[in-house]
DSSP file (Angstrom, degrees, kcal/mol; ACC not computed):
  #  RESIDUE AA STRUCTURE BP1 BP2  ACC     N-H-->O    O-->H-N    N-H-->O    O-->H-N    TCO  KAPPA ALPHA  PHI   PSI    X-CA   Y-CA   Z-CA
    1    1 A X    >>        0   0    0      0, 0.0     3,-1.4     0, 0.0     4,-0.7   0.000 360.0 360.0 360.0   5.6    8.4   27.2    2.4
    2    2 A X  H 3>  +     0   0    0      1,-0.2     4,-1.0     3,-0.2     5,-0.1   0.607 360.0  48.7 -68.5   3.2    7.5   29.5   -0.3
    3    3 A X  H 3> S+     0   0    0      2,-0.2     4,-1.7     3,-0.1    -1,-0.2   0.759 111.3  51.4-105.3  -5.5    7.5   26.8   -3.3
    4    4 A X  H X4 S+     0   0    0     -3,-1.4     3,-5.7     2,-0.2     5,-0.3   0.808 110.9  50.3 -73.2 -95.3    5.3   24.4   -1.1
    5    5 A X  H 3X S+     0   0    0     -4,-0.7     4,-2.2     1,-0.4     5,-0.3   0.520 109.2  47.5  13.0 -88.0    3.3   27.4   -0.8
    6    6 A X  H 3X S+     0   0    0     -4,-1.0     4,-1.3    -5,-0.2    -1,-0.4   0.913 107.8  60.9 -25.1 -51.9    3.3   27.9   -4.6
    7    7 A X  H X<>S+     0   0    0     -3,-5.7     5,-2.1    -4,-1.7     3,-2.1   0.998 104.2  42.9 -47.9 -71.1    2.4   24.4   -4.8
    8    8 A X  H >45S+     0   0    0      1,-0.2     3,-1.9     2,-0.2    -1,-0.2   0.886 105.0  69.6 -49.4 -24.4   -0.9   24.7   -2.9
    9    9 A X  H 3<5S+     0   0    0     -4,-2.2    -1,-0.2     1,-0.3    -2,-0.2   0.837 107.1  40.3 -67.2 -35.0   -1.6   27.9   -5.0
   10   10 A X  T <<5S-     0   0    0     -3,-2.1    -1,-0.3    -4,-1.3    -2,-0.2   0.331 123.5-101.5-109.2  37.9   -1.9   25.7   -7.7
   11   11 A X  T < 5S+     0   0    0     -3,-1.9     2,-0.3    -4,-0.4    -3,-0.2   0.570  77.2 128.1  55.4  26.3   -3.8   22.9   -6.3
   12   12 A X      < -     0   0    0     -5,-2.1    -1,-0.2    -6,-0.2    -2,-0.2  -0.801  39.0-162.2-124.5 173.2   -1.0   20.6   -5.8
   13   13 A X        -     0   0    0     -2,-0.3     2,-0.5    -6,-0.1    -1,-0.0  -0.044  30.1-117.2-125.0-167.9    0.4   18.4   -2.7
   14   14 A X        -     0   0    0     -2,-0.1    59,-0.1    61,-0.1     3,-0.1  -0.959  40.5-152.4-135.3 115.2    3.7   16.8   -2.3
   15   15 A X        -     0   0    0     -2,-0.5    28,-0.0    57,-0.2     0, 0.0  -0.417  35.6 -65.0 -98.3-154.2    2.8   13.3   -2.1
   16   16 A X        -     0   0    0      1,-0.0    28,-0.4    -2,-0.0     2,-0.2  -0.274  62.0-106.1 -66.6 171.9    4.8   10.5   -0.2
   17   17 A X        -     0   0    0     59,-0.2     2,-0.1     1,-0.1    57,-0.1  -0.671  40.8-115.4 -68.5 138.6    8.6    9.9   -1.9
   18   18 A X        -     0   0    0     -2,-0.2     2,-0.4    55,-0.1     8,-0.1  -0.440  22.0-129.7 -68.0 174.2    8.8    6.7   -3.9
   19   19 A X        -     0   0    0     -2,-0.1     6,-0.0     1,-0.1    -1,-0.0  -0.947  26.6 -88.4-122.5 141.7   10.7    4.3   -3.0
   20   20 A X        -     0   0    0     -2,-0.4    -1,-0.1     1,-0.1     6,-0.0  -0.051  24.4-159.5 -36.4 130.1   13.5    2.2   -5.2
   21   21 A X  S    S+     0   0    0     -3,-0.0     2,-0.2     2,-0.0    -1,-0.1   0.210  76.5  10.5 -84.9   9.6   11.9   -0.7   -6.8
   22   22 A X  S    S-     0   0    0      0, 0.0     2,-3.8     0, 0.0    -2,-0.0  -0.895 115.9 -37.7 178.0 172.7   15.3   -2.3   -7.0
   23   23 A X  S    S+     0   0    0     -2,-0.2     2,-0.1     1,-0.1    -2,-0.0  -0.177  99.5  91.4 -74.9  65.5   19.1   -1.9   -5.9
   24   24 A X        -     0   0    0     -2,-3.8     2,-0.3    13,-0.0    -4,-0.1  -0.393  68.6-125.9-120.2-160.8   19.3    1.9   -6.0
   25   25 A X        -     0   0    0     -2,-0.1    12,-0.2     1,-0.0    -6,-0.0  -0.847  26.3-128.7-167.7 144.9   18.8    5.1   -4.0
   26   26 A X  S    S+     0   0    0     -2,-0.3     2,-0.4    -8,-0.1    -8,-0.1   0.509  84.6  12.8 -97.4  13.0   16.5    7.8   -5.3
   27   27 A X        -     0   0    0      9,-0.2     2,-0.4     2,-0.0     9,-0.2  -0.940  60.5-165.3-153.6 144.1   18.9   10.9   -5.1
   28   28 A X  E     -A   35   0A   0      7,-1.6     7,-3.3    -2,-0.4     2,-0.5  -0.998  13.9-142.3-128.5 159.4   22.7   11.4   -4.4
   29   29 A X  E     +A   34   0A   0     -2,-0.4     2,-0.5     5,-0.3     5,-0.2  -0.945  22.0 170.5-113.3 119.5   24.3   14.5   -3.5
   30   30 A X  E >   -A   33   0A   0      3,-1.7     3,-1.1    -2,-0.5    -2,-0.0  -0.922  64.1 -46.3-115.6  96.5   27.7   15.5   -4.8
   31   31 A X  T 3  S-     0   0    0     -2,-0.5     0, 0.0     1,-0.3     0, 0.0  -0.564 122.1 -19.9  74.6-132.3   28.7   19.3   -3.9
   32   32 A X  T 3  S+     0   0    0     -3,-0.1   120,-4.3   119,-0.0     2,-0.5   0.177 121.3  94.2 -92.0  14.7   26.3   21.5   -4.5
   33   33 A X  E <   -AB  30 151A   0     -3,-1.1    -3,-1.7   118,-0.2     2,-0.4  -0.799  51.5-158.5-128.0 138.2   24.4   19.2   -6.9
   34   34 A X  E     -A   29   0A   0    116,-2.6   116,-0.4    -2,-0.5    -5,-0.3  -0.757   4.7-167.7-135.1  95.2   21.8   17.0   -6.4
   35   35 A X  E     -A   28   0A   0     -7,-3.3    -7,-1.6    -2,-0.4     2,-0.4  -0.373  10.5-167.6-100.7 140.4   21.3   14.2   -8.9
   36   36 A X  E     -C  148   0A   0    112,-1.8   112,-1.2    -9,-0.2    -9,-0.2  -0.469  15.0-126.2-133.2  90.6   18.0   12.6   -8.4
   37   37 A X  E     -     0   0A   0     -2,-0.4   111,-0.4   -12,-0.2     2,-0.1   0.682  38.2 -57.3 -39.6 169.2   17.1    9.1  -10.2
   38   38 A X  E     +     0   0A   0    109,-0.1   109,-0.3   107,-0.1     2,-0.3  -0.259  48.4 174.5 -14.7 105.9   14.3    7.8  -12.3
   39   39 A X  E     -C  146   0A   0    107,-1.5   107,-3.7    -2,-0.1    31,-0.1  -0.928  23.6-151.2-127.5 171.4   10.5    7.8  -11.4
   40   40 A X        -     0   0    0     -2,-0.3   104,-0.3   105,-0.3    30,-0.2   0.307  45.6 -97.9-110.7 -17.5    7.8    6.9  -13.2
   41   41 A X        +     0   0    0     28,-0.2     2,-3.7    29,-0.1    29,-0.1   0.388  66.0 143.4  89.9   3.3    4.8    8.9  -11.9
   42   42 A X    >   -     0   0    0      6,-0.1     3,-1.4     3,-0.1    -1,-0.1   0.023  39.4-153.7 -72.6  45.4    3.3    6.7   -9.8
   43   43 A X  G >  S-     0   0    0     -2,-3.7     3,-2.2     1,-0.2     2,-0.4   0.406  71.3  -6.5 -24.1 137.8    2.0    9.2   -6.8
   44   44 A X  G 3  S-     0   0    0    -28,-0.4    -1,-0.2     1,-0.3     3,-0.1   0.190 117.7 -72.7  79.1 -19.2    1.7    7.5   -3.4
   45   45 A X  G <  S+     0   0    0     -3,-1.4    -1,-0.3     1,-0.4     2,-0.2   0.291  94.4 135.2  74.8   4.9    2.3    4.2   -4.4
   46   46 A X    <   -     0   0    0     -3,-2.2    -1,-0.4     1,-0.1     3,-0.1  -0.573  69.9 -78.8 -86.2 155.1   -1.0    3.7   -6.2
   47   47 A X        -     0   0    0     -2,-0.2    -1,-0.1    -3,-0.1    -2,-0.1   0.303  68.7 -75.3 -28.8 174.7   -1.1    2.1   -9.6
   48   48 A X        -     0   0    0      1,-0.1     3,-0.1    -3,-0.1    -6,-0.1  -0.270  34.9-131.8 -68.9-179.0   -0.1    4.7  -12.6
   49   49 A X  S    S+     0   0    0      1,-0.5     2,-0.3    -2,-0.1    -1,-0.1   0.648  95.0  20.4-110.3 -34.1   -2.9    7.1  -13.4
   50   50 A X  S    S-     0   0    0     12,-0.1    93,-0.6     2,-0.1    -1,-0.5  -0.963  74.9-165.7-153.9 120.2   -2.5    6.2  -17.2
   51   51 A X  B     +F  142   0B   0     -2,-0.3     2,-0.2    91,-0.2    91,-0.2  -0.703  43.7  40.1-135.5 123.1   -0.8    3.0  -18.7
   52   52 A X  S    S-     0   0    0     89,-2.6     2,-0.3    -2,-0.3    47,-0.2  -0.635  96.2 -37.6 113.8-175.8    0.6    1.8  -22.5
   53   53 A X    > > -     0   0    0     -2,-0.2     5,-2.3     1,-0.1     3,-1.6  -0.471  57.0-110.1 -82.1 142.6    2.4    3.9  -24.9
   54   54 A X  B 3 5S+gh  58 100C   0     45,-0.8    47,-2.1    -2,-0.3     5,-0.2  -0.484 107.6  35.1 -69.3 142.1    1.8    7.7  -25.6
   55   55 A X  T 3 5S+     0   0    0      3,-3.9    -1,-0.3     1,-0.2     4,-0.1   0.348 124.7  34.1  96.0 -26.9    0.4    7.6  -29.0
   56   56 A X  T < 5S+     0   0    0     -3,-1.6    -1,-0.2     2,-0.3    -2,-0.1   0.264 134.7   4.4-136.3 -82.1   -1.7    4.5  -29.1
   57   57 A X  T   5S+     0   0    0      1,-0.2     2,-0.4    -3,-0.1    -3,-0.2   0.971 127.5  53.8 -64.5 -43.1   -3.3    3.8  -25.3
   58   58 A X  B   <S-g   54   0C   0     -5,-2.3    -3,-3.9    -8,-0.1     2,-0.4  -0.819  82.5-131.1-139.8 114.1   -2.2    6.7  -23.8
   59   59 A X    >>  -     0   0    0     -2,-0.4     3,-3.0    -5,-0.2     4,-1.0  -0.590  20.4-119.4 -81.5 148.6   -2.7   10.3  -25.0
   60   60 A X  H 3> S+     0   0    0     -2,-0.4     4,-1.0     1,-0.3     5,-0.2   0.650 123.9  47.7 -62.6 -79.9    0.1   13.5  -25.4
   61   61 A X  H 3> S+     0   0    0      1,-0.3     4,-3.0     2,-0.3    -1,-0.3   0.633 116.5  34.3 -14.6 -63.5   -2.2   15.0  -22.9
   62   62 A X  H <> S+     0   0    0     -3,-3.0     4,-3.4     2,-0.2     5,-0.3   0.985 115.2  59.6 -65.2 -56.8   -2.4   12.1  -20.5
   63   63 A X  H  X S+     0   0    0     -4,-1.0     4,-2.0     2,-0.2    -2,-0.3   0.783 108.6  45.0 -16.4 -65.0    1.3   11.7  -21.6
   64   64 A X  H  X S+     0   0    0     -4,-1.0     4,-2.1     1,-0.2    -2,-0.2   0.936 112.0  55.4 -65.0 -50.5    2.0   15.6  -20.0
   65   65 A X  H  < S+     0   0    0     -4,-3.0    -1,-0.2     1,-0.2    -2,-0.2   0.902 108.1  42.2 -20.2 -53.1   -0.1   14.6  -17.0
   66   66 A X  H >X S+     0   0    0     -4,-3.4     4,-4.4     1,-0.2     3,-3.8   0.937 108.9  64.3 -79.0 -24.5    2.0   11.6  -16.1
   67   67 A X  H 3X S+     0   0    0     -4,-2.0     4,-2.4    -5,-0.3     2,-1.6   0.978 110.6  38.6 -43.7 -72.2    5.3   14.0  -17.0
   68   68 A X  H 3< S+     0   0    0     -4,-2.1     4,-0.5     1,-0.3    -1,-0.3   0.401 104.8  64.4 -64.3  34.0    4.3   16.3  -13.9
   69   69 A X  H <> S+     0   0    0     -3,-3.8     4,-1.8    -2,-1.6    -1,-0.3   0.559 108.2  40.8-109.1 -24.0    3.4   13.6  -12.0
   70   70 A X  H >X S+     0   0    0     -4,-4.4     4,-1.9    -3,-0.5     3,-0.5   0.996 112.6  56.6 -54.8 -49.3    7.2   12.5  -12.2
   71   71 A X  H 3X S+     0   0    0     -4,-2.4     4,-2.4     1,-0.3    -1,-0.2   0.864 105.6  44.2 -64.0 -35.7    8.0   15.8  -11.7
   72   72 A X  H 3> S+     0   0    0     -4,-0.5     4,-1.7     1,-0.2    -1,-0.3   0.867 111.5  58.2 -71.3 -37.8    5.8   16.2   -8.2
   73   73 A X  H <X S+     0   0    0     -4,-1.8     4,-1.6    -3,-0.5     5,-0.3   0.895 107.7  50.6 -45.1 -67.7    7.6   12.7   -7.3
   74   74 A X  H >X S+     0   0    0     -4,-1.9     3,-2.5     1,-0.3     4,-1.9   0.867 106.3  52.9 -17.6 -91.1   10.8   14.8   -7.8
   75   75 A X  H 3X S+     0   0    0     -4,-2.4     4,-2.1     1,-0.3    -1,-0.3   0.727 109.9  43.1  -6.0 -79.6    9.9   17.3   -5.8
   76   76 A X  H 3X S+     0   0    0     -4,-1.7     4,-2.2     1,-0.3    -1,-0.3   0.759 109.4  55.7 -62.1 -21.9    9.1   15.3   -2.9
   77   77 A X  H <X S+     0   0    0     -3,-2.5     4,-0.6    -4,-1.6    -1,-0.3   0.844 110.5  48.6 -81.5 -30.0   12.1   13.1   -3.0
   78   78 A X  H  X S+     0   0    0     -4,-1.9     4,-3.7    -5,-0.3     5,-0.4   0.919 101.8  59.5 -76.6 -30.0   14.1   16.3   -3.0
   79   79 A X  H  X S+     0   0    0     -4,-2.1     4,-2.3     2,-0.2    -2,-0.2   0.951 108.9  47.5 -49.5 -63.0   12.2   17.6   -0.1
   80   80 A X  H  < S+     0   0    0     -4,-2.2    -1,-0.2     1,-0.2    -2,-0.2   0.634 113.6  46.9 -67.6  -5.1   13.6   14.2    1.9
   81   81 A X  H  < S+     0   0    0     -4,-0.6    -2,-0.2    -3,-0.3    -1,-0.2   0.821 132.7  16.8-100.6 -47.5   17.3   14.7    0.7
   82   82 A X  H  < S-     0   0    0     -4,-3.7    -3,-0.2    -5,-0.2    -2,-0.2   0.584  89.2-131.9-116.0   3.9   17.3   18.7    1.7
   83   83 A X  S  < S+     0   0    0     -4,-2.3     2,-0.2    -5,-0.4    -4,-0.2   0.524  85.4  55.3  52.4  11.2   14.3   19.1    4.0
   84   84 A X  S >  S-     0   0    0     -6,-0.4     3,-2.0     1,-0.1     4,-0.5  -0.651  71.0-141.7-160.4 132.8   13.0   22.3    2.1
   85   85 A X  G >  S+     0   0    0      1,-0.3     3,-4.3    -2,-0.2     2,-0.9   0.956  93.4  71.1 -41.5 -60.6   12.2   22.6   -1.3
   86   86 A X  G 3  S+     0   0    0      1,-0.3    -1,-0.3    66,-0.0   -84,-0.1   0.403  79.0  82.2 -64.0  27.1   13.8   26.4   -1.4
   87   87 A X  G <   +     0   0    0     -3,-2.0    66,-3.3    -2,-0.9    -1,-0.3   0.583  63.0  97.8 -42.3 -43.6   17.0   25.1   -1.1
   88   88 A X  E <   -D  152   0A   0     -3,-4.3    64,-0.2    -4,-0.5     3,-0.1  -0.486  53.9-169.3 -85.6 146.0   17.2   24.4   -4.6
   89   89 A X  E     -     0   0A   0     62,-6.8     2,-0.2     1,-0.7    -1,-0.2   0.740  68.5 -15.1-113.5 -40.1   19.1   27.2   -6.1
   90   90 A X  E     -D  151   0A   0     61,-1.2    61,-2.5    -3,-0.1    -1,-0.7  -0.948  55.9-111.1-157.6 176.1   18.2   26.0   -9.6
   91   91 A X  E     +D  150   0A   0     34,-0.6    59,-0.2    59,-0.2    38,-0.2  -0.873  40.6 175.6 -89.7 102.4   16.7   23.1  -12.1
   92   92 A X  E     -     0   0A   0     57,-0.7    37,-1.6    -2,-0.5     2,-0.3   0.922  60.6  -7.6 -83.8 -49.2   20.4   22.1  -14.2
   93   93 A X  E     -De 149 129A   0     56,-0.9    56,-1.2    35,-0.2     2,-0.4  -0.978  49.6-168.5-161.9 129.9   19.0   19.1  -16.3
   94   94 A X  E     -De 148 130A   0     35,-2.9    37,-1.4    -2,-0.3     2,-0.4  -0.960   6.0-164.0-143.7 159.6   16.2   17.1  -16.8
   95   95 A X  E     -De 147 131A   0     52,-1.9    52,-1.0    -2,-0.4     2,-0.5  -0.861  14.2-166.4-123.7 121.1   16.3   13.7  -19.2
   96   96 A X  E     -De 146 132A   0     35,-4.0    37,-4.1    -2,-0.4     2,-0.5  -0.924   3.1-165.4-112.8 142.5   12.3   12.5  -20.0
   97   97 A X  E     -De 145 133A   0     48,-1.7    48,-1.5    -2,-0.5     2,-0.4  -0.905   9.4-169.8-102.8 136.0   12.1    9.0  -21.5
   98   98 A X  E     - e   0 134A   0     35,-3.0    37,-1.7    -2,-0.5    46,-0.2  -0.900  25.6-125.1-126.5 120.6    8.6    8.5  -23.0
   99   99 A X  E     - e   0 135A   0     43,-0.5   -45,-0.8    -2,-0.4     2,-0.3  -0.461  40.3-155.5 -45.0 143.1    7.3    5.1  -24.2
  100  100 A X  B     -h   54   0C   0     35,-0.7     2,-0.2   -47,-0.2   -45,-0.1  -0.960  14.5-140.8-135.0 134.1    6.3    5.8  -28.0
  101  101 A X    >   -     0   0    0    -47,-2.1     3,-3.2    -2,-0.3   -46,-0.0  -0.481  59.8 -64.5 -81.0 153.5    3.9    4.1  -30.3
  102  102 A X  T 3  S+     0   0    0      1,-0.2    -1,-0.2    -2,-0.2     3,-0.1  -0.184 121.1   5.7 -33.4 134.0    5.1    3.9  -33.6
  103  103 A X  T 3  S+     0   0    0      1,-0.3    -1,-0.2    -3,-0.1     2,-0.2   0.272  80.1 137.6  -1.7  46.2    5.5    7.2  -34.9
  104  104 A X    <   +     0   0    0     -3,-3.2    -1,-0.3   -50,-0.2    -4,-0.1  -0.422  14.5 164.6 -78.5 145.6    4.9    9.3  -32.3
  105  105 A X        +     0   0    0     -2,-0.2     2,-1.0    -3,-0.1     3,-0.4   0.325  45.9 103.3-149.6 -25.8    7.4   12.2  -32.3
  106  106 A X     >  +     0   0    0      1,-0.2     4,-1.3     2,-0.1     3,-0.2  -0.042  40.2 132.9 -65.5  24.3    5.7   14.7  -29.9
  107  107 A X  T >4 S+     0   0    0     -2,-1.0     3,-4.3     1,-0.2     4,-0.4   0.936  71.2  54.7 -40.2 -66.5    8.3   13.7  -26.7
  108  108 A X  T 34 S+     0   0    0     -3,-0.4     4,-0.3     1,-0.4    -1,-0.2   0.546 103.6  53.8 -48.6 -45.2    8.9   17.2  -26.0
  109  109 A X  T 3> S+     0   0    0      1,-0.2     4,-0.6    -3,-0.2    -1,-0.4   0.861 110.9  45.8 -38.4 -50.0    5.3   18.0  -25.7
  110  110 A X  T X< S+     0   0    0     -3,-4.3     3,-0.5    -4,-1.3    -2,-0.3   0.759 106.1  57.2 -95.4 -10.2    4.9   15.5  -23.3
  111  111 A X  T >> S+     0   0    0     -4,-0.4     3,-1.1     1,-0.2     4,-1.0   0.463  91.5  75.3 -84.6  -5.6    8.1   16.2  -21.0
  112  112 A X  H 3> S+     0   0    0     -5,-0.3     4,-3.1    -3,-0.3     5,-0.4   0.813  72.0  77.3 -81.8 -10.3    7.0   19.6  -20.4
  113  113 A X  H <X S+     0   0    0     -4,-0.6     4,-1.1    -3,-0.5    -1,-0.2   0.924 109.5  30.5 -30.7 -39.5    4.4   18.4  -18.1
  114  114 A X  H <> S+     0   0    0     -3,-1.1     4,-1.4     2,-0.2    -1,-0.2   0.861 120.1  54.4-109.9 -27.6    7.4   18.1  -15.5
  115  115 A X  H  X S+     0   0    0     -4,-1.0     4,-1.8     2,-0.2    -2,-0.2   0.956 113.2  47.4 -85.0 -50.0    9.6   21.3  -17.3
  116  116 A X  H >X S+     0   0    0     -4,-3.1     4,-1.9     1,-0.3     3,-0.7   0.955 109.8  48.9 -46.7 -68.2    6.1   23.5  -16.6
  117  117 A X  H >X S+     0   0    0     -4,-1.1     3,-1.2    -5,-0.4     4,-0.7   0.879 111.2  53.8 -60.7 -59.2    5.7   22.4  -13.2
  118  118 A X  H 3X S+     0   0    0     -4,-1.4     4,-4.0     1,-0.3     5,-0.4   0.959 111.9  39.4 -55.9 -51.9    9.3   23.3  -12.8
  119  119 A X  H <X S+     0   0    0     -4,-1.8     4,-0.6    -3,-0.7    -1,-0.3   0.777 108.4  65.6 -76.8 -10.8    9.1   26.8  -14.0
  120  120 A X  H X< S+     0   0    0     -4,-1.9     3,-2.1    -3,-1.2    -2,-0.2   0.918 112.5  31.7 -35.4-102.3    5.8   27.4  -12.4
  121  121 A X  H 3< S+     0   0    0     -4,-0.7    -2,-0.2     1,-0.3    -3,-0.2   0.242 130.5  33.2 -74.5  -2.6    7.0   27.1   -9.4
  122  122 A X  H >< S-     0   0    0     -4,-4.0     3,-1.1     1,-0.5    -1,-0.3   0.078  80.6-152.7-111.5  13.8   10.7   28.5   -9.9
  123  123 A X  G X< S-     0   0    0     -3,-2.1     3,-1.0    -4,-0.6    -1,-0.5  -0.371  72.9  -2.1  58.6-121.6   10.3   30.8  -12.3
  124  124 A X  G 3  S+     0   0    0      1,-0.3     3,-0.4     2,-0.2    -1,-0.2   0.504 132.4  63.1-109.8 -18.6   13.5   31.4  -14.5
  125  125 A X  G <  S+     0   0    0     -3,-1.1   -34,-0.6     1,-0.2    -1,-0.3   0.432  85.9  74.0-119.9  45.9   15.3   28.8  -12.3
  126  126 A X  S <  S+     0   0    0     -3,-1.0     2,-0.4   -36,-0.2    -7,-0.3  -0.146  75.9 106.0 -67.2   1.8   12.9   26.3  -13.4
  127  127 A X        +     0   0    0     -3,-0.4     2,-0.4    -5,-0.3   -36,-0.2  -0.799  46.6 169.1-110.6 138.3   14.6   26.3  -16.3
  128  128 A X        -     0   0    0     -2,-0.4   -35,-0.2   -34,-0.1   -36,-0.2  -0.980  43.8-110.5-160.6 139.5   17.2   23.3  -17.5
  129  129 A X  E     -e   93   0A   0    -37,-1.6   -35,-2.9    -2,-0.4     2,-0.3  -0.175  60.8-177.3 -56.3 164.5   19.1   22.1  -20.4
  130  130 A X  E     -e   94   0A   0    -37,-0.2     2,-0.3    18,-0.0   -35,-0.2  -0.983  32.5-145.4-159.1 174.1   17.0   18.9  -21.1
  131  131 A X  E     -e   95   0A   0    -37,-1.4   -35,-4.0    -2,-0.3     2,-0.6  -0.877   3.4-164.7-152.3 120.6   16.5   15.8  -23.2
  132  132 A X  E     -e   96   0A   0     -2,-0.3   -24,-0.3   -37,-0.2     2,-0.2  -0.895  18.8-171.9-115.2 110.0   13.1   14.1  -24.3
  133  133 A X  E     -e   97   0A   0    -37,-4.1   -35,-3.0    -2,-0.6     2,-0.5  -0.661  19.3-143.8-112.0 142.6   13.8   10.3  -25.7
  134  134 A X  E     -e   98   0A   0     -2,-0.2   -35,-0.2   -37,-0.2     2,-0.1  -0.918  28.2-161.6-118.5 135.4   11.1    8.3  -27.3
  135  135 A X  E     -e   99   0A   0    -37,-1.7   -35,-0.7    -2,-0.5     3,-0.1  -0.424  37.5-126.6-109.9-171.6   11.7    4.4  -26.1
  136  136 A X  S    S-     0   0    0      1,-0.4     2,-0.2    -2,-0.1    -1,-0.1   0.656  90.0 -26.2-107.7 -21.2   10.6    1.3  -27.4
  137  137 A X        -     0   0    0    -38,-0.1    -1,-0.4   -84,-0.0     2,-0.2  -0.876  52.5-147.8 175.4 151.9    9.1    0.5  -23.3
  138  138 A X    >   -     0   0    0     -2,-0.2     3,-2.7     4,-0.2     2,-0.2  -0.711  44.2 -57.2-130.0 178.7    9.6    1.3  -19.9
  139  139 A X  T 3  S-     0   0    0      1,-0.3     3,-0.2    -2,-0.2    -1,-0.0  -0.342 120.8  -4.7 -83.2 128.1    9.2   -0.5  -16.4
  140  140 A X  T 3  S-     0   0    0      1,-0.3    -1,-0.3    -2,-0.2    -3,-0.0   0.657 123.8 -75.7  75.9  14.1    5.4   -1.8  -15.7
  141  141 A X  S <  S+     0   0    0     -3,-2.7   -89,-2.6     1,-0.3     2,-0.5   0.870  76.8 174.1  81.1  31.8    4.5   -0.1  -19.1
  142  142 A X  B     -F   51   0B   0     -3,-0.2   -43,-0.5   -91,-0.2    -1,-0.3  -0.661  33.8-139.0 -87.2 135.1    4.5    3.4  -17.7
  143  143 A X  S    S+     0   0    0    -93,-0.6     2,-0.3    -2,-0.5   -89,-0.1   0.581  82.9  29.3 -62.1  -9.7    4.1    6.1  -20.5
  144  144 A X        +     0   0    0   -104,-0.3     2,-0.3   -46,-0.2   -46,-0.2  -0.983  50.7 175.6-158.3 149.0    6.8    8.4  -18.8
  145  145 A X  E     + D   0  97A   0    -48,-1.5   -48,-1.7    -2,-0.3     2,-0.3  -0.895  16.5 177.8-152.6 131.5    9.9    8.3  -16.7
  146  146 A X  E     -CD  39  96A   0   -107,-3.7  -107,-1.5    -2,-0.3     2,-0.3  -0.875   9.2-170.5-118.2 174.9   12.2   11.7  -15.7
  147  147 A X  E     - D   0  95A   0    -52,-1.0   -52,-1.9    -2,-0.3     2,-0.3  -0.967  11.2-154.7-147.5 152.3   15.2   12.4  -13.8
  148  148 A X  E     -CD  36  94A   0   -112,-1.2  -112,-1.8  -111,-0.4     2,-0.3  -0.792  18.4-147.4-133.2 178.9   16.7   15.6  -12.7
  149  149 A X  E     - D   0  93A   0    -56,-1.2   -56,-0.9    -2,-0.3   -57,-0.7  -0.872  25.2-175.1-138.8 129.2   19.9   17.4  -11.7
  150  150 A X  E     - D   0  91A   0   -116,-0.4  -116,-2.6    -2,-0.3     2,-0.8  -0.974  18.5-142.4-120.6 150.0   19.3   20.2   -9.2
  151  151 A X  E     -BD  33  90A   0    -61,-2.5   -62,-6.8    -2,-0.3   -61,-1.2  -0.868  26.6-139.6-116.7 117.3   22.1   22.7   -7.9
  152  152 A X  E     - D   0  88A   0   -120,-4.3   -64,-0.2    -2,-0.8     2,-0.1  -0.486  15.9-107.2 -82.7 159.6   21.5   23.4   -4.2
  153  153 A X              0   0    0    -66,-3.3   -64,-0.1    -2,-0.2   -66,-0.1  -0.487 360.0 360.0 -86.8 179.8   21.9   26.6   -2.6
  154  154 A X              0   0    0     -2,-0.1    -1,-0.1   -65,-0.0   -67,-0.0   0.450 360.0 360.0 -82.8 360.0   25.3   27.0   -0.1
């Protein structure tokens, strides 16, 4: 339990897992690999925190907010696949979509919200090839979406 641990050290919770909004399943497990779908940020099941495109409603700031909020979403859905977070042996990849206003360019800024979080609390295996994509819109107009690859330990 030492990355929950971590977690409360920095004043954060594990909230509930989402759940698919559609004909999915939020994580599968292949080997040692743990591929874990989309989310949005949407903690708990309450509304998003912050709405619209990064760049015009929604600022790089708020933008890095909603990133870690995917990322804590992560978290907890990996917590329900392996029943403890230090399981995870490392972070392999993670791919951030961010709605973008017209010429907004700053993805990368805003997907380290969920690549901080990561290396917080895992140190130097928090760390993951990545990809930050600027979109033209995402579902229910959420500023942010990630998914990640984790490699479990044996």
């Amino acid at each position: 339990m030492e990355i929950e641990k971590k977690l409360a050290t920095l004043g954060l919770q594990l909230p509930t897992p989402p759940q698919p909004a559609a004909h999915y399943i939020p994580f599968v497990r292949v080997g040692h690999l743990l591929f874990v779908g989309g989310n949005t940020g949407r903690l708990n099941g309450e509304p998003h925190t912050h709405v619209g495109k990064v760049g015009d409603k929604v600022t790089l700031e708020q933008g890095y907010e909603m990133a870690r909020c995917c990322a804590l979403n992560h978290l907890a859905i990996i917590k329900s696949a392996l029943g403890d977070l230090d399981r995870v042996e490392r972070f392999v990849k993670l791919i951030g979509y961010v709605n973008v206003a017209p010429g907004f360019t700053k993805m990368p800024q805003v997907v380290n919200g969920a690549s901080d979080l990561f290396v917080e609390l895992w140190g130097e295996r928090g760390e993951h090839a990545r990809a930050a994509v600027g979109v033209a819109s995402l579902a229910n107009d959420a500023p942010v979406e990630t998914e990640v690859i984790v490699q479990i330990k044996d």
